[in-house]
ZAVO-206601 format. One record per residue (C-alpha): residue in one letter; x, y, z. Coordinates in steps of 0.5 Angstrom, whole numbers, padded with zeros to 4 digits, always signed. Layout:
<pts>
aXYZ/...
</pts>
This chain:
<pts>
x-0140-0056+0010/x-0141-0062+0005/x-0136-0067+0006/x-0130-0067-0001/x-0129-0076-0003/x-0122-0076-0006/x-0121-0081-0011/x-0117-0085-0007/x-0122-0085-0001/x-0127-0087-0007/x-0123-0093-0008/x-0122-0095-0001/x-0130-0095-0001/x-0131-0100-0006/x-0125-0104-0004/x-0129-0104+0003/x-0135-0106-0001/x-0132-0111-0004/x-0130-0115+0002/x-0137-0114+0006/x-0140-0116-0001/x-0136-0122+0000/x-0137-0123+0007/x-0145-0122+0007/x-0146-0116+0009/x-0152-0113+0007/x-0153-0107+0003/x-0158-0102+0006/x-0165-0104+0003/x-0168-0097-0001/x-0175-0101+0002/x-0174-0100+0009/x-0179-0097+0013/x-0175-0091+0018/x-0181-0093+0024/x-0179-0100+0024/x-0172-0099+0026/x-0170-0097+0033/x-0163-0094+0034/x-0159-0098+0040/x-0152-0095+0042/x-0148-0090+0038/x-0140-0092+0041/x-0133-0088+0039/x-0127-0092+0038/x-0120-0092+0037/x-0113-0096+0038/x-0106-0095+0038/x-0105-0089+0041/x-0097-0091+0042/x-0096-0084+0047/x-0089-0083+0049/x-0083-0079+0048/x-0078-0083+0044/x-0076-0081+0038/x-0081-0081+0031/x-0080-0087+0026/x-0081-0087+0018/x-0086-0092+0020/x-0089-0089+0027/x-0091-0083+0029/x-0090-0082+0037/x-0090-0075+0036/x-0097-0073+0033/x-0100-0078+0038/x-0103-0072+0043/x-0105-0069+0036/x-0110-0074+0034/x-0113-0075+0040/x-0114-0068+0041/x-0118-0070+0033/x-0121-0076+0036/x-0124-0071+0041/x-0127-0066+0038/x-0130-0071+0033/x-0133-0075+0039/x-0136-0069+0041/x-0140-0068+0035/x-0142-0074+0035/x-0144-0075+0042/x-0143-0082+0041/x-0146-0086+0048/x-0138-0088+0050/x-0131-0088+0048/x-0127-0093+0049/x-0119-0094+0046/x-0117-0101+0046/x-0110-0101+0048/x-0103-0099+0047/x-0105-0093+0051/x-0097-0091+0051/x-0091-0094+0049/x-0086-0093+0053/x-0080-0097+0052/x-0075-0093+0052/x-0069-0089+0055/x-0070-0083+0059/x-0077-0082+0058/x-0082-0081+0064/x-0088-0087+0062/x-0092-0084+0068/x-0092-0077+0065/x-0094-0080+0057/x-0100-0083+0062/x-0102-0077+0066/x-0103-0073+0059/x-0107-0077+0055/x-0111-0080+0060/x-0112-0073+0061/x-0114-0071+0054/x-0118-0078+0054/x-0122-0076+0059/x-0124-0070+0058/x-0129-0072+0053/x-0136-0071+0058/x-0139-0077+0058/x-0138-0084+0060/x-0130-0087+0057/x-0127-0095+0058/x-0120-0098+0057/x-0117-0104+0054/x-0111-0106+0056/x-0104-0107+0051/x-0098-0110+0051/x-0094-0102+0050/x-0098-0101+0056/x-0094-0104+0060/x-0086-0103+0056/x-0083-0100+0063/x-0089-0098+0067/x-0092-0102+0073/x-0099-0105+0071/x-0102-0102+0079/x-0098-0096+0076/x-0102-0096+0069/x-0109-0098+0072/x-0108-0093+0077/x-0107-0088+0072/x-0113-0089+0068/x-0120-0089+0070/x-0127-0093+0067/x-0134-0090+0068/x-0137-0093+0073/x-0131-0099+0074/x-0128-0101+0080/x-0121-0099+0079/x-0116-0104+0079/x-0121-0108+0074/x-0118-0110+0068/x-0123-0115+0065/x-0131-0112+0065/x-0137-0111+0062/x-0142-0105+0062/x-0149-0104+0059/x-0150-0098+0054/x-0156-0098+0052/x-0159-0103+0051/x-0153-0107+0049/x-0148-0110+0054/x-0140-0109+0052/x-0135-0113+0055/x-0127-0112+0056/x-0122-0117+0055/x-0115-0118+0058/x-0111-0122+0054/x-0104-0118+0058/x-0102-0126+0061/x-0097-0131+0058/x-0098-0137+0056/x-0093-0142+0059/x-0096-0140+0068/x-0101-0134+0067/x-0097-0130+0069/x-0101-0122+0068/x-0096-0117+0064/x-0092-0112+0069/x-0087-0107+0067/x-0082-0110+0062/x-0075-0107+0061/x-0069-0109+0057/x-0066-0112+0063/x-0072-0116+0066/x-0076-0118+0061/x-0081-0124+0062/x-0085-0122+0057/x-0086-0121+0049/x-0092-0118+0045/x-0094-0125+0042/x-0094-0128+0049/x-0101-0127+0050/x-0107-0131+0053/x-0114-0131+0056/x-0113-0134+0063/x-0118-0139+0066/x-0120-0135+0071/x-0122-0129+0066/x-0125-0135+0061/x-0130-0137+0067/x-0132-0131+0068/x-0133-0128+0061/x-0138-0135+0061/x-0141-0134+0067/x-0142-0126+0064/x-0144-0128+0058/x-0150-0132+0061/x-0153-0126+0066/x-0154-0122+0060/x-0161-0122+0056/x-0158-0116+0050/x-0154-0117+0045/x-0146-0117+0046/x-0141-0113+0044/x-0133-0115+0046/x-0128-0111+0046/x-0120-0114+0046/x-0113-0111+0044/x-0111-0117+0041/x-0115-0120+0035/x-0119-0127+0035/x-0120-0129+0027/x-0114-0132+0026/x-0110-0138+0028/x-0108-0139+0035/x-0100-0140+0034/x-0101-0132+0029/x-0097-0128+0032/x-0102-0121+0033/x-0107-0127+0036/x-0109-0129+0043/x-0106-0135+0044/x-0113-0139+0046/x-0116-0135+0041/x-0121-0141+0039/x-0123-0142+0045/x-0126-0136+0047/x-0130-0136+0041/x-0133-0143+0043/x-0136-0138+0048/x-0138-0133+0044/x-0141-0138+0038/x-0145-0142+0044/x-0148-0136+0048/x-0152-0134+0042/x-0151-0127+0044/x-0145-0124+0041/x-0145-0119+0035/x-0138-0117+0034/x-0131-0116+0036/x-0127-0111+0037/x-0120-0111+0036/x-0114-0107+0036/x-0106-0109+0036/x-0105-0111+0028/x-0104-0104+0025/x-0106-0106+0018/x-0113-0108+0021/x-0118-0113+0018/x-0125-0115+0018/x-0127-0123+0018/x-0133-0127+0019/x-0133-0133+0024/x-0140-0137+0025/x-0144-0130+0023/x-0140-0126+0028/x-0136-0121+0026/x-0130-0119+0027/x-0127-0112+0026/x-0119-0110+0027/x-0119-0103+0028/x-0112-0098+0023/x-0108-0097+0029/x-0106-0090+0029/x-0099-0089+0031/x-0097-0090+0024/x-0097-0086+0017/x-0099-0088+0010/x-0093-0090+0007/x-0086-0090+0009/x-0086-0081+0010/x-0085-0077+0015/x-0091-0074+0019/x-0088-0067+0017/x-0087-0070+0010/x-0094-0072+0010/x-0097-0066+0014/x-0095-0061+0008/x-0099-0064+0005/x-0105-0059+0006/x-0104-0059+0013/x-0109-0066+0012/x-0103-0070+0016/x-0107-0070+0023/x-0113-0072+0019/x-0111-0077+0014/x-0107-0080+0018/x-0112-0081+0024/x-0116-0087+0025/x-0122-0087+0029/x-0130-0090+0028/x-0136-0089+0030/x-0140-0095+0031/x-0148-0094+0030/x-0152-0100+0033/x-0159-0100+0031/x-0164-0107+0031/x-0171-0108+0026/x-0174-0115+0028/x-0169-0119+0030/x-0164-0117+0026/x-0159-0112+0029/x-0155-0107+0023/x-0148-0105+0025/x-0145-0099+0021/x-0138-0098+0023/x-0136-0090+0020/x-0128-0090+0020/x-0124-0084+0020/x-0118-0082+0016/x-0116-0089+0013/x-0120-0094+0018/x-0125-0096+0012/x-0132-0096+0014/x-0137-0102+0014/x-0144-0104+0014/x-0146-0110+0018/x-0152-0115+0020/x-0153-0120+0024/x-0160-0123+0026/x-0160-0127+0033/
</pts>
């Protein structure tokens, strides 16, 4: 069935065009010869989840959540994409008289059903009012020992890393359960802690593929930004220095982004907990019934190398945009 643009979908394209124009990002070269090109890894995406049974907001749908995942597999079934992964905010749970482990249970179950390999990346929600053993025991990794929250993995040809950036600043202290009576931690305390730094330089230099990094929290901005990890300069020091690292991955900022650092890209995914505007989810449900789809944003990453240049095509769903991006290591 062909696929119908809507003009405001047109208008997302060009923008997101412009901005890669913009960042040198190449256009696709009407030249390039299919042989030469060698697909390496195909991955499924998506972030901000937020599963709880608090109640919906103008701005943040909690209620669609099982809804859109549902999307999100059936799509990703489709696709056949080598993994899936989210990265973070799995649930979001903050709140009076609702059952965090049973939030976990049923869209960790949803999650997984995919056949075929599917990772975590740890949030600050996921942690509201559940015990950090509580969510990683609830939670599983292909191929990860359980309890691992910062890891990496190979996939065709590509190696992936998952960070944890769920600690604060002031002692290293790693997020546990936050209630309103016992709070230690806020959403903007969050750093990546010796420990992991020393591991991710050491598994940076095993590796002879290229890399792809996987976090919750961005990297691109400043330190002090609140969305940012807190030592956010100093990671990407290792990762400029390895020679290895094609993209970034993020989640967390809702709005997302995209932004080149030293020829590595940085690509913040949509969140997927809220709406296009300030509407309800009904409101925008009646629109054609679309509302789960518009409103659910998710992408499909293509990685294919030719010489020693590797393309990176990022197909988003719903409002996340899609990009076309190359490096050459």
């Amino acid at each position: 069935m062909a696929k119908t643009i809507a003009r405001r979908d047109i208008l997302k394209m060009s923008a997101a065009a412009t901005l890669c124009a913009a960042a040198g990002v190449l256009a696709k070269s009407s030249t390039a010869e299919a042989g030469d090109t060698k697909s390496l890894l195909r991955a499924g995406i998506i972030t901000d989840m937020h599963k709880t049974s608090k109640a919906d907001s103008s701005t943040r749908i909690y209620s669609a959540s099982m809804d859109k995942m549902k999307v999100f597999i059936d799509a990703m079934k489709k696709e056949k994409p080598a993994f899936i992964i989210e990265l973070g905010d799995f649930v979001d749970t903050l709140a009076p008289g609702t059952d965090p482990a049973a939030n976990l249970r049923d869209i960790e179950a949803l999650f997984t059903s995919f056949a075929g390999p599917a990772y975590h990346v740890l949030g600050n929600h996921d942690f509201d009012n559940l015990k950090r053993e509580a969510f990683l025991s609830g939670v599983v990794n292909t191929g990860i020992e359980k309890g691992r929250t910062y890891y990496s993995f190979e996939a065709e040809g590509v190696h992936c890393i998952v960070l944890d950036a769920d600690y604060t600043p002031k002692n290293f202290r790693p997020y546990d359960m936050n209630t309103p009576e016992d709070t230690f931690w806020t959403w903007v305390d969050t750093i990546i802690p010796p420990q992991e730094m020393e591991w991710l330089e050491k598994d940076l230099k095993s590796t002879d593929k290229p890399v792809l990094v996987f976090s919750h929290q961005t990297l691109d901005r400043v330190d002090e930004q609140d969305h940012n990890i807190k030592n956010a300069s100093a990671v990407r020091r290792l990762l400029e220095e390895s020679g290895k690292v094609l993209a970034v991955i993020s989640g967390h900022d809702h709005q997302g982004g995209y932004s080149n650092i030293k020829g590595i890209h940085y690509v913040v995914l949509n969140g997927n907990v809220g709406v296009n505007d300030t509407r309800t989810w009904e409101a925008t449900s009646l629109e054609k019934g679309r509302g789960v789809h518009n409103d659910n944003q998710f992408c499909v990453l293509d990685v294919q190398k030719k010489g020693k240049t590797y393309t990176l095509s990022f197909e988003g769903y719903g409002r996340q945009p899609s990009y076309r991006l190359e490096r050459t290591l």
